[in-house]
N, C-alpha and C positions, 0 to 999 in steps of 0.2 A: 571417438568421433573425429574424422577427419576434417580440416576446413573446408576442404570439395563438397561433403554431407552437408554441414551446415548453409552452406552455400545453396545448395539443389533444394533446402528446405525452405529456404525463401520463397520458394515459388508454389508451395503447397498450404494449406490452410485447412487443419481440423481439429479440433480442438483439445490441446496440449499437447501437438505433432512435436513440437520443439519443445519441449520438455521431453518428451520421451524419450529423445534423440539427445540429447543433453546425459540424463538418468545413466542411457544404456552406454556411454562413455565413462562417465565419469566412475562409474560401478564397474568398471571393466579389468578385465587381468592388469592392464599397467594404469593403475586407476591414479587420477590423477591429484586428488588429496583425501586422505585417513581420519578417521576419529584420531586413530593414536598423534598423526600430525597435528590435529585441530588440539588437543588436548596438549601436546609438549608445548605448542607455539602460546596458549592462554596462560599455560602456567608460567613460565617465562616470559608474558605480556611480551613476543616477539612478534614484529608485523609477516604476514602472510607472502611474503617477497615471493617465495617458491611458487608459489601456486599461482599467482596474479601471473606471473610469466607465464604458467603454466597454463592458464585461459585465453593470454593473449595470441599465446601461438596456438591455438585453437581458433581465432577467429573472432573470438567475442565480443571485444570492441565495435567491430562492425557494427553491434545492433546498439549502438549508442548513437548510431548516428542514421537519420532519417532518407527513406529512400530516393527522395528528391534532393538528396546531398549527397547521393553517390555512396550511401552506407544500405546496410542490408537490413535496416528497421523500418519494420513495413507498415506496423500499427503498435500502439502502445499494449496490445495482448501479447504479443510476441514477448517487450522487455519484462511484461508481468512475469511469463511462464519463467524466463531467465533466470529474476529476483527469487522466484520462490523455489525453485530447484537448487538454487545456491545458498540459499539462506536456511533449507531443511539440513544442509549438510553442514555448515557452520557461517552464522550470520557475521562472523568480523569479515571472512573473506566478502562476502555479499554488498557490505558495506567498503570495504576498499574497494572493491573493484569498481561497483554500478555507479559508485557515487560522480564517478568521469560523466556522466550522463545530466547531473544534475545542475554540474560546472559548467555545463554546454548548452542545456537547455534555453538559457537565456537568449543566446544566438539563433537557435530553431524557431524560435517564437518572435524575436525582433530584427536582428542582427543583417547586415546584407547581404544578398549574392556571393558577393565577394570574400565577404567575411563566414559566411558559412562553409564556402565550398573549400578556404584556406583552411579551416578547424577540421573540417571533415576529412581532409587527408591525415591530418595528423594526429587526431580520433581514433582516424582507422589504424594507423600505423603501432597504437599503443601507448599516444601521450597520455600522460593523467591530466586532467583538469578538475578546478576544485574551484566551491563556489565559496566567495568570503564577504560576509555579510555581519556577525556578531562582534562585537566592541565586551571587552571585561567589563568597563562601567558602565556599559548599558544594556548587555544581555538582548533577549531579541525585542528591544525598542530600537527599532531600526528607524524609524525620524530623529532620536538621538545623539544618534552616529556621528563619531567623530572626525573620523579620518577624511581628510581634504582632498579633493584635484583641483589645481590652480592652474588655471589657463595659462600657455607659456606665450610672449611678446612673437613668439618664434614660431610657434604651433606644437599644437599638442598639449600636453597636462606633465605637472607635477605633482605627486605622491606623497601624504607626509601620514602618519596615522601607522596606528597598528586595530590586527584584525585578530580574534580571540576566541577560544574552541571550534578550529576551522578541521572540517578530515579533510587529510589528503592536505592539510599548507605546507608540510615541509618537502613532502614525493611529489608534488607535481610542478611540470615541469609551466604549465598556464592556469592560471586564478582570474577568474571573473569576480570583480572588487564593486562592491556598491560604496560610490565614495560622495560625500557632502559637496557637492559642485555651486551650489550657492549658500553664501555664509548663514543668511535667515533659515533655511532649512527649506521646513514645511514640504508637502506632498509633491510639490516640484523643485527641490532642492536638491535633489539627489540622483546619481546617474552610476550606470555602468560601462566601466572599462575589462577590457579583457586583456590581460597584464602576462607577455610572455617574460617569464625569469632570466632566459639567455639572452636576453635583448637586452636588460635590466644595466646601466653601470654597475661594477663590482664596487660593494658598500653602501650601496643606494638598499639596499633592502638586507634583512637578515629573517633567519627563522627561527620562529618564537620555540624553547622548549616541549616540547607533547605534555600532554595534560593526564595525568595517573586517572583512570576511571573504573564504576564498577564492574559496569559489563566491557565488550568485545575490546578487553583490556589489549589486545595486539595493535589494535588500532590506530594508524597516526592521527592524534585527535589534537590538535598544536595550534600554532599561529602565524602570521605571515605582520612583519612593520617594514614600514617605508621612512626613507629620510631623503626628499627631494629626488623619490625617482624620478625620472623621465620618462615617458609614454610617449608615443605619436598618438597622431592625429584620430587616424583610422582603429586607434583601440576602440573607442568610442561606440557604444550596442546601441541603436535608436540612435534617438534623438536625444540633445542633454535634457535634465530635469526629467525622464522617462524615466527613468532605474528603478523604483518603487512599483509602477503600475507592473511592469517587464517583469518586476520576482514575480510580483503576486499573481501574476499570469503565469506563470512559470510552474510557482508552484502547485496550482490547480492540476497539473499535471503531472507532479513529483508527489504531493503529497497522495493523490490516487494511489498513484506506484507502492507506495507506502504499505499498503494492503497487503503482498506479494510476499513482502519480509513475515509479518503475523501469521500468514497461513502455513508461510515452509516452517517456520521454527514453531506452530504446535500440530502438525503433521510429523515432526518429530517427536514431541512428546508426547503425543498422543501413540507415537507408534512406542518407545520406549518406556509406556505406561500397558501400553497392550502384551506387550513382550515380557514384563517383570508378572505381568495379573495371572498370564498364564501357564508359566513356569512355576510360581511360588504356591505352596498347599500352605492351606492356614485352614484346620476343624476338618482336615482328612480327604480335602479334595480343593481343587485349583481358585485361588483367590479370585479368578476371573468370572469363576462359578457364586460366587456369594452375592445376593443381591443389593447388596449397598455399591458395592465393587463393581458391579455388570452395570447397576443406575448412574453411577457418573463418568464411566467411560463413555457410554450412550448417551447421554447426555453433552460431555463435549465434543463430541459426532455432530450431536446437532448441532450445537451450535460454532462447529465449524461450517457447517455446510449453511449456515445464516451468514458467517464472513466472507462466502466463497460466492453466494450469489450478490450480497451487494457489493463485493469486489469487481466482480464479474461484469455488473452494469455500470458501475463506477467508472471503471476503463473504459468498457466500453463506447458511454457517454463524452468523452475527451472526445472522440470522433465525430458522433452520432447527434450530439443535443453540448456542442461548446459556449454556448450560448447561456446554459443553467448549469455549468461545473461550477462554476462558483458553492451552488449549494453542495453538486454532490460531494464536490474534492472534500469540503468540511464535515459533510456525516459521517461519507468511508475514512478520512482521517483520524474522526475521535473515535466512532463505534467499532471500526476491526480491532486496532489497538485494545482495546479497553475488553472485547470479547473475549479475544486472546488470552490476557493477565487473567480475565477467570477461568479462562479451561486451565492454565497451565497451575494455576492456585488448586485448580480442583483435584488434577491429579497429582498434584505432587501429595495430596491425600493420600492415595492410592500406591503412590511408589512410599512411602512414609519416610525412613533413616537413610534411603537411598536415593532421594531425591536431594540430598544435601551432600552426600558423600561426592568427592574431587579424587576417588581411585576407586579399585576395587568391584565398581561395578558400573559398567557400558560408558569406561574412559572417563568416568565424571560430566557425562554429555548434559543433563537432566538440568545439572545447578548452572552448569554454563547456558546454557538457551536460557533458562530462567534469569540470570542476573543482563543477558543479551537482550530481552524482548523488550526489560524496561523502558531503554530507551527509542523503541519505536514510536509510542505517544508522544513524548521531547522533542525531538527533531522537525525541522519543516514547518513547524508550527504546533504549538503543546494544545492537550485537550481544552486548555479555559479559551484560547487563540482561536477554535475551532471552533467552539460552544459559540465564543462572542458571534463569529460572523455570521452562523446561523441568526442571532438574536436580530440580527444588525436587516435581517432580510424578513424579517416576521410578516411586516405588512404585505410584502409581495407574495409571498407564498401563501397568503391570507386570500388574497385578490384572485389568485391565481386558482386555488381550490373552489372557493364559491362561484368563479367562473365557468371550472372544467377545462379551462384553457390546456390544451393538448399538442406540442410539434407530434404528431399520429408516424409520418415516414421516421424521425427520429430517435421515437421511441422504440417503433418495430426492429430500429436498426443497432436499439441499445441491450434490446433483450434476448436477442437470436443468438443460436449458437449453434448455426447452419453456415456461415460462410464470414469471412474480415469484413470491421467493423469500414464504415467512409475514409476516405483522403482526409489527414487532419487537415483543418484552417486553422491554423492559429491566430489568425485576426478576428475572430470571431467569438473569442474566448473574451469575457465582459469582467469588471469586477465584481459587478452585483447582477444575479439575473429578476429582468425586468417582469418576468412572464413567472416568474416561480419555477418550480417542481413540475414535470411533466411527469413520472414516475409514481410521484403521490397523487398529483390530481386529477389521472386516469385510474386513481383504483376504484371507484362505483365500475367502470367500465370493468376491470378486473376480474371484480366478484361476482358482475352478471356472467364472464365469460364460465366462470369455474360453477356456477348454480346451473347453468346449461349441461355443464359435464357432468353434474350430478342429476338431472334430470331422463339423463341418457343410465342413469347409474354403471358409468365409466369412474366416475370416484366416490364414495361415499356420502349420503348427506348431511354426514356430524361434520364432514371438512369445510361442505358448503354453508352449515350453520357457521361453523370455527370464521369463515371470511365476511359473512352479513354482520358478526359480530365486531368483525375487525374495522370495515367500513363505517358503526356506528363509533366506534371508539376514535376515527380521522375526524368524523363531524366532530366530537367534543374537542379532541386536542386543536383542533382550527379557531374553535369558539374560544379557545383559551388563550389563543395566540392572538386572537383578536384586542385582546383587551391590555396588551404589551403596547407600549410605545419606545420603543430604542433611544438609551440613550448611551455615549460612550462612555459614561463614569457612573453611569450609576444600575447599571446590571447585579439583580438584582438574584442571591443563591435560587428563591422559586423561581425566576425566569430560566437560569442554566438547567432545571428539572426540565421546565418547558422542551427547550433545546434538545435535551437526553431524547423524551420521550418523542419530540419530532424524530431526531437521527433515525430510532427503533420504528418508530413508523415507516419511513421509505424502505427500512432495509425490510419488513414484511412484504410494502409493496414490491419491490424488485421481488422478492421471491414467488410472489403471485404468477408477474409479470414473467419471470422466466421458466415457471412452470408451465403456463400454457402456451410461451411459444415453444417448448422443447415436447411437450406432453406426446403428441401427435405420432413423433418418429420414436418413445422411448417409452411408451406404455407398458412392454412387455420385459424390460427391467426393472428386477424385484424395488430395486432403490425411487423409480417412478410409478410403478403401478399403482394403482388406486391411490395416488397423489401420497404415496407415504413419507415423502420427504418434507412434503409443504405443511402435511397435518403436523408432522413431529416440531417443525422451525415454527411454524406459529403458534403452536402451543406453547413453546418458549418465550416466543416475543410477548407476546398476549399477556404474557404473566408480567414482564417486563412491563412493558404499559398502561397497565390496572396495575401494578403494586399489592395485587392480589397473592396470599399464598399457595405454594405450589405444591399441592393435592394428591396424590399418588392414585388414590382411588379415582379421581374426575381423568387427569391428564397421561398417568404413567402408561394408559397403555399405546397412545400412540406415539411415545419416544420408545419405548421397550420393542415395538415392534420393527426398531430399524437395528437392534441387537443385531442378529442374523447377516444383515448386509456387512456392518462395521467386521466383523470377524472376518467375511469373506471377501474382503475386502485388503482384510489383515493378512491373510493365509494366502492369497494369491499374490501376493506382493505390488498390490498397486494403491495412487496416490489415494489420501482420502478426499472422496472430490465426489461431485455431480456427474461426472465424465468419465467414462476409463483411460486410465494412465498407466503403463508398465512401469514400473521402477526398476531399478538396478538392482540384478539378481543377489549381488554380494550384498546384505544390508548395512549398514550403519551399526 
């Protein structure tokens, strides 16, 4: 892919145009990184230096920076497709590279004119920036936080503190520092600066060691201390004492992103569990053939395709409905994550002695994703982080369901996969949303659309039972949620069940929801016809939320009936997705 391609595709929009264009590069005779590269660099935990160059002068930076800043990022789908075509081929590069987005984000969302459009040249050019936030003795208790700016008589701030498991502290060349700007603390205590290093006096700062870890061991995963640096004025993002509200806005939109890593790296192991089932004979014919073997590859099919559609409206939503990310950034943050660690749990059944093997077979890819995925839950905010804030929102999304309270244009616009999602407002992004769940609290509207469909018998009426059933099991979990009063210390193990069982509810409803805005133009693909993707995901989730066990004889046959696609799917060499996506003809 040349930067002119990538460039010309900014102006086009269908979905995973840019991924596919991305794929058929990087899979290309002068391909631009290898298993066998991703594999020498793990084993010698050496950072991905080659390649990151190797992106940049491709252009990619570009979509780290937003199109009203003069960069080629035109909606947060766009960096989705990115994330997850890089992170199928190996997640430390994915992770070095995107993470300049997250460093930056803070200024997208608060930052000035000024201050944008100065970052955004040098975004584009290939700066790293990294975002530093964690303290060693205080881990992500970020009201704890140590590290000072001290107002200078003169202007500007002083520096004193160090910053601890930072990516990208010791390669980038600018750090967005959350520093304690008032001595008391508290939720206005604290501010962000955005700390260029060559500005820096020499000896005013040094870089902390890299931190040995288990996964995307290449990684620089290090730290960044200050001893009376000096800052100017204008480092300053917001306004002071903003720095807190600014991540957490921020991150509603990073932790989203977040999804895009889960999907590419078990779209890899999903494909290097497809590839080993059908090569290997066990009892005289292809282990891909043996019905235990065929049940949980089909199985993690669906339920990728459960991470892809509340992915899907997840991002979306950063556009469409900024106003209730709050909730979504926390579902898709804990429940992709958490999806993911079971498909790749499941299959590394499936791969058995070779899911652990570091040579010999498919470069040792299998245990590297594996020991890489872990830390997608970790980062950005850990599963109890994400559980909490849903707990933290109970009543609204309480208020919200027994109302029906619906934004109708924002949801239509979060679940289409007909054209780019709205112009972000980032001022519109809340820390708590006041109205709830639009998502969940249009699913009665939902499940009359899909009993409609079934009435037409364009899909099934066990799918249409499968969704009346689904709708009475939101009345309960609401009733349950009801009777929750938040508090910040004393969250309670059944109430984070609560939380579980809500995340899995939206992500049924997202998949409702994006079944029948797509159904219309996609009937006559095996993968949507008679709703066989929604029957298979909700028969999944369902189980998930009744705690009911999982049946063979009740449920197997509407996951076994999507066998067929996952293989052709496998064999034609495209993504495993909702959508058709070409991949890179040279596989992995």
């Amino acid at each position: 892919m040349s930067r002119a391609t990538l460039d010309a595709l900014a102006g086009q929009w269908t979905p995973h145009a840019l991924a596919a264009e991305l794929e058929r590069v990087l899979g290309g005779a002068a391909r631009t990184f290898t298993p066998q590269q991703s594999a020498a660099l793990d084993s010698d935990e050496r950072f991905p230096a080659g390649i990151c160059r190797d992106l940049d002068a491709l252009g990619l930076p570009r979509w780290f920076v937003p199109e009203a800043h003069g960069g080629a990022l035109r909606d947060s789908e766009d960096l989705a497709q990115l994330i997850r075509v890089l992170s199928r081929r190996d997640f430390t590069v994915a992770l070095a590279h995107v993470k300049t987005y997250l460093g930056a984000v803070s200024v997208w969302v608060a930052g000035s004119d000024r201050q944008a459009a100065a970052l955004a040249a040098r975004v584009s050019a290939g700066e790293v920036v990294s975002l530093a936030l964690t303290e060693h003795e205080h881990g992500s208790d970020l009201l704890a936080g140590d590290l000072s700016a001290t107002p200078l008589a003169s202007g500007g701030w002083r520096l004193d503190g160090e910053k601890w498991l930072i990516n990208n502290a010791t390669r980038a060349g600018m750090v967005c520092v959350l520093a304690r700007t008032n001595p008391a603390g508290g939720a206005r205590g604290f501010s962000l600066l955005l700390v260029d290093k060559a500005a820096l006096t020499p000896g005013s700062w040094r870089a902390l060691p890299a931190v040995p870890t288990h996964g995307v061991r290449g990684a620089d995963i290090s730290g960044i201390a200050f001893t009376g640096a000096r800052v100017a004025a204008d480092a300053l993002i917001g306004a002071e004492g903003e720095g807190l509200e600014t991540i957490l806005k921020g991150f509603q939109i990073t932790r989203t992103l977040c999804s895009a890593m889960s999907l590419g790296m078990t779209d890899h192991a999903l494909r290097l569990a497809m590839r080993f089932a059908g090569a290997h004979r066990l009892y005289g014919r292809p282990l891909a053939e043996l019905p235990q073997a065929a049940r949980t590859l089909t199985e993690s099919y669906v339920d990728m395709l459960a991470m892809e559609a509340v992915s899907l409206v997840g991002v979306r939503s950063i556009h469409a409905l900024p106003a209730e990310q709050s909730v979504a950034s926390a579902v898709v943050k804990y429940l992709v994550p958490s999806l993911g660690d079971g498909v790749i749990d499941g299959l590394r059944g499936v791969l058995g002695a070779r899911a652990m093997l570091v040579a010999d077979h498919e470069e040792g890819a299998f245990q590297k994703l594996d020991r890489d995925h872990r830390i997608v839950g970790i980062f950005d905010g850990s599963t109890a982080v994400n559980l909490n804030l849903l707990v933290n929102q109970f009543p609204a999304l309480v208020r919200g369901y027994r109302a029906g309270h619906t934004d109708e244009p924002g949801l239509a616009a979060a679940v289409t996969s007909d054209g780019p999602p709205p112009p972000l407002q980032p001022q519109r992004l809340a820390l708590y949303s006041r109205s709830g769940s639009s998502v969940v609290q249009s699913l009665p509207a939902a499940v009359a659309g899909i009993q409609e469909l079934a009435a037409r018998h364009d899909i099934p009426d066990a799918l249409a039972d499968r969704c009346a059933r689904l709708r009475d099991v939101a009345d309960s979990v609401h009733a349950e949620l009801s009777t929750v009063r938040p508090s910040p210390r004393g969250v309670t193990e059944e109430t984070f069940v609560l939380a579980r069982r809500y995340a899995v509810l939206y992500a049924a409803a997202a998949s409702a929801h994006l079944f029948l805005a797509g159904f219309g133009a996609r009937a006559a693909d095996p993968l949507w016809q008679r709703g066989a993707w929604l029957d298979a995901v909700l028969t999944r989730l369902l189980r998930r939320l009744t705690g009911e066990p999982d049946l063979d004889d009740e449920d197997g046959p509407a996951v076994d009936a999507l066998l067929p696609v996952l293989r052709a799917q496998h064999d034609r060499g495209q993504l495993f997705s909702l959508y058709p996506c070409e991949l890179a003809k040279e596989e992995p």
